[in-house]
N, C-alpha and C positions, 0 to 999 in steps of 0.2 A: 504494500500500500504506500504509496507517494506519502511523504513530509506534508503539512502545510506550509504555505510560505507563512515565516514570522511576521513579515512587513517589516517594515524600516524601521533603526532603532534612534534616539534618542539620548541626548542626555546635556544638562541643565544644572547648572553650580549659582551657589548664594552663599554669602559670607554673613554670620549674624552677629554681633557685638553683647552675648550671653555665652553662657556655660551651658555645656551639651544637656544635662540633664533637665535645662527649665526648658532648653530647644526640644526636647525630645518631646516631655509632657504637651507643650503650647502648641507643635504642630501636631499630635495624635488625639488632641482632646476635640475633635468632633462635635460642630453642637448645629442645631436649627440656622445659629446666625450669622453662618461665615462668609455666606452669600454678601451680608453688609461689608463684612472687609475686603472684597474683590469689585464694589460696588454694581452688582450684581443683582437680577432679580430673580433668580430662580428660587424653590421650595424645597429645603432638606427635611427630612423624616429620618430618623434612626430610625431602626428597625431591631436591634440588636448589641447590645455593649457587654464584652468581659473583659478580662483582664489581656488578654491575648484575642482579641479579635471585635471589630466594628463592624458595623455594614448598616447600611444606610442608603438613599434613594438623593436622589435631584431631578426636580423638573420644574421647566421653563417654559413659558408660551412664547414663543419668536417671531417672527413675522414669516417662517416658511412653516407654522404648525409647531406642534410640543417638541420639545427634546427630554427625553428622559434616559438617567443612567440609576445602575447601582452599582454599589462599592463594597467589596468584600476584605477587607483592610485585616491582615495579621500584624500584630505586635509582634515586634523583635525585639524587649529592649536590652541593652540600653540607650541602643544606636541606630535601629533599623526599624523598616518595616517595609510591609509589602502589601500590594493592591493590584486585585484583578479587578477590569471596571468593563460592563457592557451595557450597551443602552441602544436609544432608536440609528444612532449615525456610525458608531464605530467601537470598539474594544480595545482596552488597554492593559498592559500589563506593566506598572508602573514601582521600581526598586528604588528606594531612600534609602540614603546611609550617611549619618553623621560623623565628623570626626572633631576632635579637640584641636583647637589651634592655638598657639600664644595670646596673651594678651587677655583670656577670657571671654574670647571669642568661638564660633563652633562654622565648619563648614558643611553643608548640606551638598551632598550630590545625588542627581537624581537622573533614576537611568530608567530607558520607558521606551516600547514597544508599542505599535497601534495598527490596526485593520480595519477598513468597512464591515459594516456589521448591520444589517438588519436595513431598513432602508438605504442605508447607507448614506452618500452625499460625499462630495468630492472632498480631499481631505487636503488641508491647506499644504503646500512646500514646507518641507525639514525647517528652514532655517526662519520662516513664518512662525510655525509653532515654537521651537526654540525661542526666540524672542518674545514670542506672548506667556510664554511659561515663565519667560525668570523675569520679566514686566512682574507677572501676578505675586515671584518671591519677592523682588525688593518692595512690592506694595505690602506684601505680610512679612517682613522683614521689619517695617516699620512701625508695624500692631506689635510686630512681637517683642522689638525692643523697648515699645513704650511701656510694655505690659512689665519688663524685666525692670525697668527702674521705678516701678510701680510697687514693687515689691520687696525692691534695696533701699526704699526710703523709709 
């Protein structure tokens, strides 16, 4: 039986001015209103929370009709995690990994796989998505750093 083809891969670096472990909890902590911090209008739903694993729904009304995904997210910690994501346009299989840098700092790398998937729809150029992905980190880079000295004061 033939391989599927993976589709093209991916990958997206951020530098955060916190220690890995507030980074780790702040990006895994999933809630209804993250939509606000990418200003955004879509609709999250958890469906599911433990200690090692999320999963949760997003949908959006656009101007081409709904987009809807779900996100099966495993905890790694104290550095990692992982995400399988399928929805009405395409599937992702998206790997995080943290590391410590000097200065109290932590960098995120993020490596990630995508296909059409279901209705599908044309999927933007590599280096399109690449720049709206780490667009989206230094926007939540910014939440997150606010949030770190929110908690050192």
């Amino acid at each position: 039986m033939p391989r599927k083809w993976p589709g093209p891969s991916y990958e997206v670096r951020a530098t955060f001015k916190a220690p890995l472990e507030f980074v780790y909890r702040w990006c895994t902590d999933y809630t209804p209103q993250d939509a606000r911090l990418e200003g955004e209008k879509y609709t999250r739903r958890i469906l599911r929370r433990t200690p090692r694993e999320v999963i949760y729904e997003d949908l959006e009304e656009t101007k081409q009709g709904w987009f809807w995904s779900r996100h099966d997210v495993r905890l790694l910690p104290p550095n990692r995690w992982h995400s399988d994501s399928v929805g009405s346009h395409r599937a992702y299989a998206l790997d995080y990994r943290l590391t410590e840098l000097p200065g109290n700092r932590t960098q995120l790398i993020l490596k990630a796989r995508r296909r059409p998937y279901g209705v599908g729809g044309k999927n933007p150029p590599k280096s399109e998505w690449e720049h709206s992905v780490a667009k989206s980190w230094k926007t939540f880079g910014r939440f997150l750093e606010r949030d770190y000295q929110k908690v050192r004061s």
